[in-house]
Backbone as CSV, one residue per row, in Angstrom:
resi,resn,N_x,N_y,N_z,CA_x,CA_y,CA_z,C_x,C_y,C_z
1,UNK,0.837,-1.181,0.000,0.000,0.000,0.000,0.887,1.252,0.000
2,UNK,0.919,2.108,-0.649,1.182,3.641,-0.598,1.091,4.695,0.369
3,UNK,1.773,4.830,1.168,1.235,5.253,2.451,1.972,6.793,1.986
4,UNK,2.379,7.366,1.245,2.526,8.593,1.068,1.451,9.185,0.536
5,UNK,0.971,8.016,-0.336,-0.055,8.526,-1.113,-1.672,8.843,-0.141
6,UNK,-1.420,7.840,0.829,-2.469,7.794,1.643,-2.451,8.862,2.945
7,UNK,-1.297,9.174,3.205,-0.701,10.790,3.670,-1.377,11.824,2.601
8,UNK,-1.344,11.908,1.704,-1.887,13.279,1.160,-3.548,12.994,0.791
9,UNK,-3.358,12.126,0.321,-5.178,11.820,0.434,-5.969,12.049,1.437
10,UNK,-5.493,12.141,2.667,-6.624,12.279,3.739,-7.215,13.981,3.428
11,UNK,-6.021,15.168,3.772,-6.012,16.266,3.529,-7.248,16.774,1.950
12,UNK,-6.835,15.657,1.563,-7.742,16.528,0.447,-9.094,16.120,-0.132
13,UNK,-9.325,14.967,0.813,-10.648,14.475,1.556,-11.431,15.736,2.407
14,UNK,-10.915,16.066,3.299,-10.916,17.243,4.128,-10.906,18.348,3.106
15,UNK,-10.360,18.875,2.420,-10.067,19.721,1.110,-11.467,19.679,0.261
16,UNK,-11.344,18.081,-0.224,-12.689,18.378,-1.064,-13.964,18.659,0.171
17,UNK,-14.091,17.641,1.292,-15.387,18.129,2.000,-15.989,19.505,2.130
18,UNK,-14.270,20.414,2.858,-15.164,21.680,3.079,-15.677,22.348,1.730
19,UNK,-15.158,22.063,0.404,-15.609,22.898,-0.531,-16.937,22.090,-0.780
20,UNK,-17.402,21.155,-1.054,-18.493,20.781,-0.989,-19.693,21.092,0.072
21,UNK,-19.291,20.960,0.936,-19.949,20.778,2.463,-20.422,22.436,2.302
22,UNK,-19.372,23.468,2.099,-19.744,24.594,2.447,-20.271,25.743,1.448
23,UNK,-20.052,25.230,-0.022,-20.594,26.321,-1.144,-21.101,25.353,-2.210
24,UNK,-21.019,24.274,-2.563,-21.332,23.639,-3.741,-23.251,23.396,-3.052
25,UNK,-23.081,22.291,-2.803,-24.445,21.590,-2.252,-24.909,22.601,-1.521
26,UNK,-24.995,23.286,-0.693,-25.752,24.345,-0.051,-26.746,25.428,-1.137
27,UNK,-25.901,25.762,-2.089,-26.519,26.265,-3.198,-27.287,25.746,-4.144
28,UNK,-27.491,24.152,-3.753,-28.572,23.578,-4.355,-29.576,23.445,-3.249
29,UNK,-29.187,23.597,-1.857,-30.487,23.446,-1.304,-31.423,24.542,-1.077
30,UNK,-30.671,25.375,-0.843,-31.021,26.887,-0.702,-31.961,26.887,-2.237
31,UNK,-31.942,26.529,-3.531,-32.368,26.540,-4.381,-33.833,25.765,-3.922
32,UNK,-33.587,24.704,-3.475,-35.444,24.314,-3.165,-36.028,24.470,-2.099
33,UNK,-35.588,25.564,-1.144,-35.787,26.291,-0.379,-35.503,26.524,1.295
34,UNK,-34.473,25.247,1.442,-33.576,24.986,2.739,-32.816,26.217,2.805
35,UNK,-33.179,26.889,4.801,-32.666,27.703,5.278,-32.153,27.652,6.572
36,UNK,-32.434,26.555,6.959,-31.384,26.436,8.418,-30.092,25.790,8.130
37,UNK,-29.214,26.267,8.746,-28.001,25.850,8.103,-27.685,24.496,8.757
38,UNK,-28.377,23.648,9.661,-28.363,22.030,9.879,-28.830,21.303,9.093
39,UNK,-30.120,22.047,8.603,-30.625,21.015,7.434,-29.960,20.968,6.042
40,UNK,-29.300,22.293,5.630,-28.131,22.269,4.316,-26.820,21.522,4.704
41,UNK,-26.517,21.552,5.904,-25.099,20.489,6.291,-25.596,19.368,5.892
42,UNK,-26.756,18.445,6.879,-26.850,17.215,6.585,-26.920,17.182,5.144
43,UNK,-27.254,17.725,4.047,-27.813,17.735,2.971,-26.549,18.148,2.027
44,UNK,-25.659,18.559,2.629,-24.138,18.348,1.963,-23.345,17.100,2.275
45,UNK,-23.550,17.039,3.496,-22.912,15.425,3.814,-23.471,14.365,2.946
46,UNK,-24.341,14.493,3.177,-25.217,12.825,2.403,-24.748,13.264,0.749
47,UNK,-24.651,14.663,0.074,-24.411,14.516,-1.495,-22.890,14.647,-1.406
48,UNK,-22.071,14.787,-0.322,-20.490,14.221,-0.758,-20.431,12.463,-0.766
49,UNK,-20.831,12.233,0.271,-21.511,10.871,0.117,-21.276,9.956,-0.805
50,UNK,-22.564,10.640,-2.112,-22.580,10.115,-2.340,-21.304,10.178,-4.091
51,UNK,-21.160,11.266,-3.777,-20.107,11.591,-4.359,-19.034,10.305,-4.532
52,UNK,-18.741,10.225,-3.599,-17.550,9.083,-3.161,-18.024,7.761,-3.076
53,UNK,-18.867,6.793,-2.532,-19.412,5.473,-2.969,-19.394,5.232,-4.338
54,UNK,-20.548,6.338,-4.706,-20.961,6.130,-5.811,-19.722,5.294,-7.070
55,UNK,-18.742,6.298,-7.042,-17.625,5.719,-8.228,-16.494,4.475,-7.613
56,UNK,-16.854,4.548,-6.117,-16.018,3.124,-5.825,-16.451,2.192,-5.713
57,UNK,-17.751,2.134,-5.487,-18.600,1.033,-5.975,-18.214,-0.014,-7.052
58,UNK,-18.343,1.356,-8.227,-18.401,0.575,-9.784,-16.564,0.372,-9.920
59,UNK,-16.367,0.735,-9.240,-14.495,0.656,-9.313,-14.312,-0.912,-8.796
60,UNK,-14.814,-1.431,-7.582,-14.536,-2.274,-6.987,-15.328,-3.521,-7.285
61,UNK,-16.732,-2.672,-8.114,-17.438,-3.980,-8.453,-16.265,-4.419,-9.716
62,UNK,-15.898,-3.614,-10.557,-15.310,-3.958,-11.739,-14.255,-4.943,-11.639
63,UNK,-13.074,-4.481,-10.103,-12.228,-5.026,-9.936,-12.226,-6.373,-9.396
64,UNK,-13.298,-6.872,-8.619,-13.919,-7.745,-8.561,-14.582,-8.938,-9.442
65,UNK,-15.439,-8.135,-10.083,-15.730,-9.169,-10.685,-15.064,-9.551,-12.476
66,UNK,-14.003,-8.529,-12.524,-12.980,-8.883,-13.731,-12.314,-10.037,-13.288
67,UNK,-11.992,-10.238,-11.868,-10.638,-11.483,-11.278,-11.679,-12.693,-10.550
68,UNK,-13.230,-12.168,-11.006,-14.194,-13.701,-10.761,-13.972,-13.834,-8.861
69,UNK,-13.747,-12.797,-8.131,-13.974,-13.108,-7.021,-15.196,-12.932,-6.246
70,UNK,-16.459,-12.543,-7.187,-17.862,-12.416,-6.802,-18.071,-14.047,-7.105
71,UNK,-17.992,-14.247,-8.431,-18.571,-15.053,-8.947,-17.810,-16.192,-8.137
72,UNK,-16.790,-16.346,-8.260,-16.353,-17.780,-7.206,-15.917,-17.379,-5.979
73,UNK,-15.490,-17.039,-4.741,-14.890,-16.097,-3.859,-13.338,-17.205,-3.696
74,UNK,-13.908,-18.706,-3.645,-13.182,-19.555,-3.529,-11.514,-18.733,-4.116
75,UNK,-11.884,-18.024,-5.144,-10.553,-17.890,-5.984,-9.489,-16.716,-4.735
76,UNK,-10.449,-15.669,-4.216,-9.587,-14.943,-3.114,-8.224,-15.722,-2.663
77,UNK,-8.757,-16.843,-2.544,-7.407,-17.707,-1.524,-6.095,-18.666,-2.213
78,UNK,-6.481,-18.381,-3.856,-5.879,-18.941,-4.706,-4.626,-18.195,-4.623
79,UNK,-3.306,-19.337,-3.900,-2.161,-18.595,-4.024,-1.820,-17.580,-2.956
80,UNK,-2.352,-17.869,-1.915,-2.289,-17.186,0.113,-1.215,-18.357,-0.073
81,UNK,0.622,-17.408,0.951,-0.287,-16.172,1.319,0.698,-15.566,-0.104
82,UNK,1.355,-16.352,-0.990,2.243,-15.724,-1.703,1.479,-14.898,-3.275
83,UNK,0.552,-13.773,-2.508,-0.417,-13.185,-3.655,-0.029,-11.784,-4.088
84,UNK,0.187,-11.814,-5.435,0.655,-10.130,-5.951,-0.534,-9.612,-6.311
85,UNK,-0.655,-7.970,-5.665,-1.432,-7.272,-6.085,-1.019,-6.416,-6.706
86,UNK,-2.267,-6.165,-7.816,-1.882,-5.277,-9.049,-1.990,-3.730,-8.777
87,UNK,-1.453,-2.800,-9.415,-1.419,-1.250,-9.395,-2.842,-0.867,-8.947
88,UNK,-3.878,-1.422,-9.963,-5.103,-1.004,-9.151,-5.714,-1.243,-7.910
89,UNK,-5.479,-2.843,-7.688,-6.078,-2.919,-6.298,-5.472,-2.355,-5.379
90,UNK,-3.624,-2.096,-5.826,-3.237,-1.289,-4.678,-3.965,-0.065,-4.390
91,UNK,-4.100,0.781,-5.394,-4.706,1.994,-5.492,-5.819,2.251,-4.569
92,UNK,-6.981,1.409,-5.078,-7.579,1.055,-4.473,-8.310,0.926,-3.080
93,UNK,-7.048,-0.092,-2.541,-7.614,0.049,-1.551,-6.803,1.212,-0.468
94,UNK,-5.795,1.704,-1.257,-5.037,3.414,-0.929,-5.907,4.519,-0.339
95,UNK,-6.980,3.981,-1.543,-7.987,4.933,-1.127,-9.138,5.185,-0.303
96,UNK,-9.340,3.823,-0.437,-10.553,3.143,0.619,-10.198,3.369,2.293
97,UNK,-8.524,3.218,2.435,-8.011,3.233,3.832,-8.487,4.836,4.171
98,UNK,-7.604,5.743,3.147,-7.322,7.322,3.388,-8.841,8.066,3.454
99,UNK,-10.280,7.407,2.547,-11.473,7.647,3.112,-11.914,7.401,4.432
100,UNK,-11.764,6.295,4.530,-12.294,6.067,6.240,-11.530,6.641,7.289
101,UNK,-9.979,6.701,7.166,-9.708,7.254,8.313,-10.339,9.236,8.023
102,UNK,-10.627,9.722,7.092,-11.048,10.807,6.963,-12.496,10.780,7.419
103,UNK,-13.458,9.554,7.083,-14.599,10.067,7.601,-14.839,9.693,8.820
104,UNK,-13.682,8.952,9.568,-13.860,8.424,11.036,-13.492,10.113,11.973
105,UNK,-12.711,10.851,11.370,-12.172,12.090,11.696,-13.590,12.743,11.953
106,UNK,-13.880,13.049,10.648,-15.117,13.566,10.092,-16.270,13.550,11.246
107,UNK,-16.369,12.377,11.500,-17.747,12.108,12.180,-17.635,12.469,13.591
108,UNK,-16.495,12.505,14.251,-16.271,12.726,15.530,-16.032,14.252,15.889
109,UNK,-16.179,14.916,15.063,-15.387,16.360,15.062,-16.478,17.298,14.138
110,UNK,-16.951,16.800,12.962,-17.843,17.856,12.282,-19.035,17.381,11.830
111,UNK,-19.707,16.106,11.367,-20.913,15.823,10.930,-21.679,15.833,11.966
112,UNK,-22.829,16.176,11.946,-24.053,16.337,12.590,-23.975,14.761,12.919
113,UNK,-24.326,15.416,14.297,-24.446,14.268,15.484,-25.775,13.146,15.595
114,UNK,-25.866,11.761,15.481,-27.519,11.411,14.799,-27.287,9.949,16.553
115,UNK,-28.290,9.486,16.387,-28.808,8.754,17.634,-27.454,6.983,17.200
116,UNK,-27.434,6.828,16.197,-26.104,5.747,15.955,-24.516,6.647,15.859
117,UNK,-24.612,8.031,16.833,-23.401,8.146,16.553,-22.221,7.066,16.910
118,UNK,-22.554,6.379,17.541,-21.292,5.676,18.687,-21.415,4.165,17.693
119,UNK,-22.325,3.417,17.295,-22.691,2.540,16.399,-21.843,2.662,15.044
120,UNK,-21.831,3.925,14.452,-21.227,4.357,13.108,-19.615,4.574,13.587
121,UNK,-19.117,5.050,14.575,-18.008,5.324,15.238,-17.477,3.856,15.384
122,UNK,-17.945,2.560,15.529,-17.732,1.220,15.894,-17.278,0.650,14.486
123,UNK,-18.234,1.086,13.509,-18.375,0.433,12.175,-17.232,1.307,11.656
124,UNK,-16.762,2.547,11.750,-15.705,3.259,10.597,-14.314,2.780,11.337
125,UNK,-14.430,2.489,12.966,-12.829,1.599,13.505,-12.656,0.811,12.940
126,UNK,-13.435,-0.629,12.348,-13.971,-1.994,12.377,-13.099,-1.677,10.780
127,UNK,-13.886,-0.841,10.103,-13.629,-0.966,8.598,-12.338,-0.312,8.119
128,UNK,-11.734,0.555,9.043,-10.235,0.937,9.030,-9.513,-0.550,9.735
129,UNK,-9.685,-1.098,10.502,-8.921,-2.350,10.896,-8.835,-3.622,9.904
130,UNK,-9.649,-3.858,9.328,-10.413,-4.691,8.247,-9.196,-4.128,7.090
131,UNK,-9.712,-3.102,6.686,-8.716,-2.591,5.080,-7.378,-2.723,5.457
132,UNK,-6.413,-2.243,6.493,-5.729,-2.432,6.987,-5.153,-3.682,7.484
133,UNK,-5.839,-4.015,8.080,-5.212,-5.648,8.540,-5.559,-6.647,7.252
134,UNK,-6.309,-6.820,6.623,-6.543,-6.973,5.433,-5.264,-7.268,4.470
135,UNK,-4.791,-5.947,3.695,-3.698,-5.891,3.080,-2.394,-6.325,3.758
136,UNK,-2.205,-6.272,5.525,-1.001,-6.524,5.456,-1.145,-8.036,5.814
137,UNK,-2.165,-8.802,6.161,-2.106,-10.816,5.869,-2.461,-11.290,4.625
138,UNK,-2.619,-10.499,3.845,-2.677,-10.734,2.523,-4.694,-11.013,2.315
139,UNK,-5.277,-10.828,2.705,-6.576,-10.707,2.940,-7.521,-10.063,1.731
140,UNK,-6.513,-9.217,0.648,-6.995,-8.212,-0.005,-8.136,-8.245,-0.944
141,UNK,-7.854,-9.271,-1.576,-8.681,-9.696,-2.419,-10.800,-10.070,-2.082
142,UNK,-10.257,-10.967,-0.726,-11.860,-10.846,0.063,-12.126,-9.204,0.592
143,UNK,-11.630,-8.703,0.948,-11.426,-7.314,1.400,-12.233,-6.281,0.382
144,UNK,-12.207,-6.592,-1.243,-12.660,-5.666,-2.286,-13.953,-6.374,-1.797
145,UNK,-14.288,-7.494,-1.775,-15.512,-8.483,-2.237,-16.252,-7.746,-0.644
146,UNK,-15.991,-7.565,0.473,-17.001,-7.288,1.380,-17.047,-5.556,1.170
147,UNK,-16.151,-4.830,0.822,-16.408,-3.345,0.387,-17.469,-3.481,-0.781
148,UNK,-17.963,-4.163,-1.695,-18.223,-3.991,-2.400,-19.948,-4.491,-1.958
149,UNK,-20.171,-5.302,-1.184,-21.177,-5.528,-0.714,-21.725,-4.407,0.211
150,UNK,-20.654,-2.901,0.399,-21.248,-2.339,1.227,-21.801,-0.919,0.640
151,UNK,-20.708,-0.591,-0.292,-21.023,0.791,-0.823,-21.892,0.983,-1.858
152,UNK,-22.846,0.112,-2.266,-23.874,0.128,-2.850,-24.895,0.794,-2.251
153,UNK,-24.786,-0.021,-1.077,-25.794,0.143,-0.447,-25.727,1.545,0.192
154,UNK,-25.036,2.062,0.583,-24.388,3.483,0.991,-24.854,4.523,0.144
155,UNK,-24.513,4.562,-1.279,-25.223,5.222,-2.260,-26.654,5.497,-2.492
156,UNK,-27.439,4.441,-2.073,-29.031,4.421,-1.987,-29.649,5.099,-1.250
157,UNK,-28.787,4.816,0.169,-28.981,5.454,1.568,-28.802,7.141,1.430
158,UNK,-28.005,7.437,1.251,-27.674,8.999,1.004,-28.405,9.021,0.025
159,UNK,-28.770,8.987,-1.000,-29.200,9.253,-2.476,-30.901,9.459,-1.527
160,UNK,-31.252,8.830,-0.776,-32.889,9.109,-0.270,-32.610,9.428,0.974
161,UNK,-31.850,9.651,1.556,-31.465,11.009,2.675,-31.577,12.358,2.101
162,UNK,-30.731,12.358,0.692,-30.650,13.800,0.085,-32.035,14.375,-0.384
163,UNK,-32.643,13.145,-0.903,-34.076,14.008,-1.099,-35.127,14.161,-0.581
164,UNK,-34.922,13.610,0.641,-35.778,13.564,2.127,-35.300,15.303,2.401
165,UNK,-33.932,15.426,2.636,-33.847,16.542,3.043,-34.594,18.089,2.108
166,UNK,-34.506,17.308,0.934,-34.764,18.703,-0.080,-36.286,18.309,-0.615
167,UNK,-37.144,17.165,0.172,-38.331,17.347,0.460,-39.259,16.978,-0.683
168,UNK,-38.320,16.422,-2.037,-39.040,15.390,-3.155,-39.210,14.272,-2.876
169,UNK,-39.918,14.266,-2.277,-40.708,12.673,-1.651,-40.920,11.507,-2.558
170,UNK,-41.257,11.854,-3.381,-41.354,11.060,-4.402,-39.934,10.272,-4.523
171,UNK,-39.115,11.128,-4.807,-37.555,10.170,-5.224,-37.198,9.940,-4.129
172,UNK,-37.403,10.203,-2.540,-36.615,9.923,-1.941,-37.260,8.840,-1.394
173,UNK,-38.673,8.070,-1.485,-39.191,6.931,-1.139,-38.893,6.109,-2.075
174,UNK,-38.786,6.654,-3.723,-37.703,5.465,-4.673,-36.911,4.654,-3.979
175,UNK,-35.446,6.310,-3.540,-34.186,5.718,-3.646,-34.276,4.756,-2.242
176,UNK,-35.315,5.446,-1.217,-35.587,4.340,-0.269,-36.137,3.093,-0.532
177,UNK,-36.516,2.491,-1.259,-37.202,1.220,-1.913,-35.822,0.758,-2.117
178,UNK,-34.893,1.032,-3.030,-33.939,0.781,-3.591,-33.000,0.591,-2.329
179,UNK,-32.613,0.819,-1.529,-32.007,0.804,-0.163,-32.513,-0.239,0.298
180,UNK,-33.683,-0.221,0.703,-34.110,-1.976,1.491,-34.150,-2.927,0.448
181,UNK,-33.898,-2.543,-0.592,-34.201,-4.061,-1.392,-32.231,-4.203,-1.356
182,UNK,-31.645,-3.410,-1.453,-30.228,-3.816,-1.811,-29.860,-3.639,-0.521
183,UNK,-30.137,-3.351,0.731,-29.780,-3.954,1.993,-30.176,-5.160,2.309
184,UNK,-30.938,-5.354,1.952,-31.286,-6.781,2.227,-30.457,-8.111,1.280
185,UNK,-30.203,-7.614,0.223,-29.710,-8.670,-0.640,-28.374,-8.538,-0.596
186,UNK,-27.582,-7.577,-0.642,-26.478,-7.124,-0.273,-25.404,-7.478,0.743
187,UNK,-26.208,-6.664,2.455,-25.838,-6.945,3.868,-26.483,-7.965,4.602
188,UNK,-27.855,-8.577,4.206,-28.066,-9.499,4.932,-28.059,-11.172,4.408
189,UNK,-27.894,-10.693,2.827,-28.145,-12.110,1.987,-26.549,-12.194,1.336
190,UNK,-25.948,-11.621,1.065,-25.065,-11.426,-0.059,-23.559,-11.344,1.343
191,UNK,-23.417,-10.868,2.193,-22.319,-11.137,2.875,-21.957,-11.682,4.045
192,UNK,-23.180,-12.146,4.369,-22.840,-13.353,4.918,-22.666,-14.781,4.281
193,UNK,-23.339,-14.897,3.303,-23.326,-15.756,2.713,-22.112,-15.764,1.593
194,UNK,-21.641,-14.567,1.249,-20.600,-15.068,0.122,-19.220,-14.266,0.610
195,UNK,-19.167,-13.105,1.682,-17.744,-12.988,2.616,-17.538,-13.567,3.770
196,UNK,-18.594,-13.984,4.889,-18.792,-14.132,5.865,-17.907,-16.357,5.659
197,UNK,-18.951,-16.345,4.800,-18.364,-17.891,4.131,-18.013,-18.578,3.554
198,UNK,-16.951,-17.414,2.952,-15.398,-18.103,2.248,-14.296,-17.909,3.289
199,UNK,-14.589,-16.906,4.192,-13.809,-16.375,5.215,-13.707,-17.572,6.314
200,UNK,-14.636,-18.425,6.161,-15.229,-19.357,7.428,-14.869,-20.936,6.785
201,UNK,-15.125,-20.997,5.531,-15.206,-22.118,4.966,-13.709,-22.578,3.770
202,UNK,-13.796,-21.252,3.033,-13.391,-21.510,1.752,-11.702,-21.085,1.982
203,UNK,-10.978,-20.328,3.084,-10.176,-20.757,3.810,-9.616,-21.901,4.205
204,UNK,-10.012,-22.193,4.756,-9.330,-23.791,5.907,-9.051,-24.822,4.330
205,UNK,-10.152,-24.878,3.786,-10.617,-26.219,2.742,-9.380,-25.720,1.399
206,UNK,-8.897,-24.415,1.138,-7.992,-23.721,0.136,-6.763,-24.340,1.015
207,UNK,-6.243,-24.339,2.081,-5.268,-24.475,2.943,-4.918,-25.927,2.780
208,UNK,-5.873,-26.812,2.778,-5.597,-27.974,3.143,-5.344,-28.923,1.919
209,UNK,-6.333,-28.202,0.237,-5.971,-28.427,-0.524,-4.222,-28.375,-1.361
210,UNK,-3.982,-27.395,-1.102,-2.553,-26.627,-1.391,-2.135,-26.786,-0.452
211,UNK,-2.227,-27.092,0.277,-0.706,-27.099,1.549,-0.384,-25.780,1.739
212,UNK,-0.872,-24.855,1.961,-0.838,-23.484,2.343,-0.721,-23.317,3.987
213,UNK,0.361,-22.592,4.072,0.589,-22.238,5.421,-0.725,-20.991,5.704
214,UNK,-0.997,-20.796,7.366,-1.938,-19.591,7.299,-1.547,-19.292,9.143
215,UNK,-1.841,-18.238,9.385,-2.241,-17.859,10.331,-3.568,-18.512,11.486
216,UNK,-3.205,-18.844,12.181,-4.902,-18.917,13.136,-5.365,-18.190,13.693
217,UNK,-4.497,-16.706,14.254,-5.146,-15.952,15.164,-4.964,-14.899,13.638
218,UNK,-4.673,-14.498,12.443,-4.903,-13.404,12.053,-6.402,-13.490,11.088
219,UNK,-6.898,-15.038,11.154,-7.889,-16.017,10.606,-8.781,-15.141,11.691
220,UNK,-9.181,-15.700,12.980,-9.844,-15.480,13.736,-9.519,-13.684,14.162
221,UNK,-9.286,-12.589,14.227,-9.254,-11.469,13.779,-10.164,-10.624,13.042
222,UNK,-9.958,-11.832,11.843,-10.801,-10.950,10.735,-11.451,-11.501,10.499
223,UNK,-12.147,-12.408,11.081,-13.578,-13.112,11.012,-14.289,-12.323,12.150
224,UNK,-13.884,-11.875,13.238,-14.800,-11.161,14.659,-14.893,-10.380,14.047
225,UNK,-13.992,-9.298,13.301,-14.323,-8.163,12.620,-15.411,-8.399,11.791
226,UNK,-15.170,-8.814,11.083,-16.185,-9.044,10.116,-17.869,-9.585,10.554
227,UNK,-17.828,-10.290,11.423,-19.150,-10.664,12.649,-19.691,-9.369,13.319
228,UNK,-18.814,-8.224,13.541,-19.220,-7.099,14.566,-19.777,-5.958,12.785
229,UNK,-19.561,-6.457,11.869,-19.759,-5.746,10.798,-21.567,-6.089,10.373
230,UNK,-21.332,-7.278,10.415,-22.721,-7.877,10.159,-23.703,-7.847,11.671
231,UNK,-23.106,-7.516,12.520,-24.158,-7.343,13.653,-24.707,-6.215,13.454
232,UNK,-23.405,-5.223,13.324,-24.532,-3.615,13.370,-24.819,-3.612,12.091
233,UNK,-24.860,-4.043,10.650,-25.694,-4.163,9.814,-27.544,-4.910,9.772
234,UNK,-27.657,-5.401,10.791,-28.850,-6.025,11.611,-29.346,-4.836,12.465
235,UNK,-28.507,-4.397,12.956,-28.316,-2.943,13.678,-29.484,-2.254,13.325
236,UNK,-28.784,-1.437,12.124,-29.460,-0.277,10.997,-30.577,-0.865,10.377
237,UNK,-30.669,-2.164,10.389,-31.718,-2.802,9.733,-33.256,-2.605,10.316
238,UNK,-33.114,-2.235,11.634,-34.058,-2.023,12.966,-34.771,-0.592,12.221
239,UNK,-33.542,0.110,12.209,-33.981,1.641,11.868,-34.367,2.085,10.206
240,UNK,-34.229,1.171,9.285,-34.587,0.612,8.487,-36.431,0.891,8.125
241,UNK,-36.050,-0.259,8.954,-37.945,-1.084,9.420,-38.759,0.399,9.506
242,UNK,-37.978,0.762,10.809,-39.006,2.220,11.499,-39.374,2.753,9.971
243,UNK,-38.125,3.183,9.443,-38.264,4.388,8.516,-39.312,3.964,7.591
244,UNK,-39.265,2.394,6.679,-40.099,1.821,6.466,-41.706,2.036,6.942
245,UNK,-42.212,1.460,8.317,-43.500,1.652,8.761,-43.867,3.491,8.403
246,UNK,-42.544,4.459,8.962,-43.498,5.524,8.513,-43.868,5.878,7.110
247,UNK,-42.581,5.552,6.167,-43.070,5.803,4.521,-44.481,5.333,4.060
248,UNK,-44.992,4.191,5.346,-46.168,3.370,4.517,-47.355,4.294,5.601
249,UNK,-47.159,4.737,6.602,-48.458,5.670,7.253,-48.280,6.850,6.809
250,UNK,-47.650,7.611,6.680,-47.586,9.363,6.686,-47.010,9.507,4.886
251,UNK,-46.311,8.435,4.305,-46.146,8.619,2.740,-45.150,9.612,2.397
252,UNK,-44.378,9.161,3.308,-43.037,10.060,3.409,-42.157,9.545,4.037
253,UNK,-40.675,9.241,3.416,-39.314,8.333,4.553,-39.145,9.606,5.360
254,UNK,-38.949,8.957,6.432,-38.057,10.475,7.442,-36.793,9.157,8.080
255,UNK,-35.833,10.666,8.640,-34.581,9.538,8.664,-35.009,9.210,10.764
256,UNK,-34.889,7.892,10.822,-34.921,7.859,11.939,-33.934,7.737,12.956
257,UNK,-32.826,7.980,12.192,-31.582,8.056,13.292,-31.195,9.557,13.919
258,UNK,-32.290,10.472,13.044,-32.423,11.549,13.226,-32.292,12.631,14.563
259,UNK,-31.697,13.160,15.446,-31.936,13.143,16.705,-33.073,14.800,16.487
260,UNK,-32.542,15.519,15.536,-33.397,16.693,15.758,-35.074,16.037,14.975
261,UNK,-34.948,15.143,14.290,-36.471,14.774,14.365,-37.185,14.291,15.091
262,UNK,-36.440,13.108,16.381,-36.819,12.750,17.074,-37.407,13.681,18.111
263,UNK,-36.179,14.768,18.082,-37.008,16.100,19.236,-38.139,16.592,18.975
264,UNK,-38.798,16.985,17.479,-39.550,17.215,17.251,-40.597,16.625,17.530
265,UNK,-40.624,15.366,17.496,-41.764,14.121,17.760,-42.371,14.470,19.365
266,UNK,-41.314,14.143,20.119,-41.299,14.893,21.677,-42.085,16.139,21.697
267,UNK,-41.548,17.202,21.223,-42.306,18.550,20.851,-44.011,18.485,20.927
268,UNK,-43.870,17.802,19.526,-45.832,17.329,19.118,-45.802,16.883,20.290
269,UNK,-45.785,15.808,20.549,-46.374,15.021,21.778,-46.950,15.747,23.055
270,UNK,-45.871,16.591,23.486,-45.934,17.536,24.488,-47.045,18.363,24.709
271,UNK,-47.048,19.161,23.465,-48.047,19.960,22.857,-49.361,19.738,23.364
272,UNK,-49.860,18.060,22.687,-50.589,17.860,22.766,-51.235,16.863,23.884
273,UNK,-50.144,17.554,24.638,-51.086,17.144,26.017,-51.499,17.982,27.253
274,UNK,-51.208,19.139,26.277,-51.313,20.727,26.752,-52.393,20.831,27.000
């Protein structure tokens, strides 16, 4: 991995955010008529967002499934631990590291504070330890295959956050449709079943075929990691649901990790027992 490269990348993570965060996207919300400046933040966060998934997605699906490690995963372990990675995946995952440790920064210091702060704070350690420990046991290859099961889904999520915030209901109960159907197939069908158990299975059985030396404790490592990944993906799945039941009574997603909506709810309530 490139760690110079991943030295200047963080900075201009930070670089691109504030110019986004603070004049690009604001001037589109302000355009459909957002004027508190919490509701144009969240509403810059979620469109840098998606800024960034969006093209590593199709980067990682590509890289993926060009070397058939969707389609067979078995192949990840072909050749552990003596495996060369190419310019891109280095790149890659260069970048994937220098994002997360930027939005783990990010979240503790400037994004609006939501009711999974400490949950999301668990998941951006988890996924900096993962990319990281990852590349240096040679892990890399399963490593694209569970990123790739995630930032799909990431894209959907923001993509109907953003228009929740800017109040086109219409697209933002789409891109929410599109979110539970690819969370579900994705995080609850798709990685456990095809990272969770090559990691579990397709390991040991690659080892024993080839006579491959391996680790046991860097095995067991990145399998807990990967277990505490899929727990709080069950997690969000809860808050999911909620957001779900209200799109189908009131005909509108609202975000329920929301803490200033939740106050509001409190508010009404109060009110009305005035």
């Amino acid at each position: 991995m490139n760690l110079l490269l991943l030295a200047v990348l963080i900075p201009v993570f930070f670089a691109l955010r504030f110019v986004i965060v603070n004049f690009i996207i604001p001037t589109i919300g302000r355009a459909f008529g957002l004027k508190e400046q919490k509701e144009l933040k969240k509403l810059s966060e979620s469109g840098f967002k998606i800024g960034y998934y969006l093209p590593m997605w199709i980067w990682g699906f590509e890289l993926a499934y060009r070397n058939g490690w969707l389609q067979n995963p078995k192949l990840c372990w072909t050749g552990f631990p003596n495996i060369i990675f190419t310019p891109s995946h280095e790149l890659y995952y260069t970048v994937q590291l220098s994002f997360y440790i930027f939005i783990q920064i990010a979240h503790v210091f400037f994004d609006v504070k939501r009711k999974d702060f400490w949950a999301m704070l668990i998941h951006h350690f988890v996924t900096i330890f993962l990319v990281s420990f990852s590349w240096y046991v040679g892990y890399g290859k399963i490593g694209v295959v569970v990123l790739v099961t995630m930032d799909l889904v990431d894209v959907f999520l923001e993509l109907a956050k953003f228009f929740n915030y800017l109040k086109v209901t219409s697209l933002a109960n789409f891109f929410f449709v599109l979110l539970l159907i690819s969370w579900v197939y994705f995080r609850l069908y798709m990685f456990p079943n095809v990272a969770l158990r090559t990691v579990w299975y397709d390991t040991i059985q690659t080892h024993i075929e080839e006579a491959q030396p391996y680790n046991i404790n860097y095995w067991r490592c990145f399998f807990v990691a990967l277990l505490v990944i899929q727990i709080l993906q069950i997690y969000w799945f809860y808050y999911i649901c909620k957001a779900l039941y209200k799109m189908l009574t009131t005909g509108a997603v609202q975000d329920t990790t929301d803490k200033q909506h939740n106050k509001k709810k409190v508010e009404k309530a109060s009110l009305k027992t005035e």
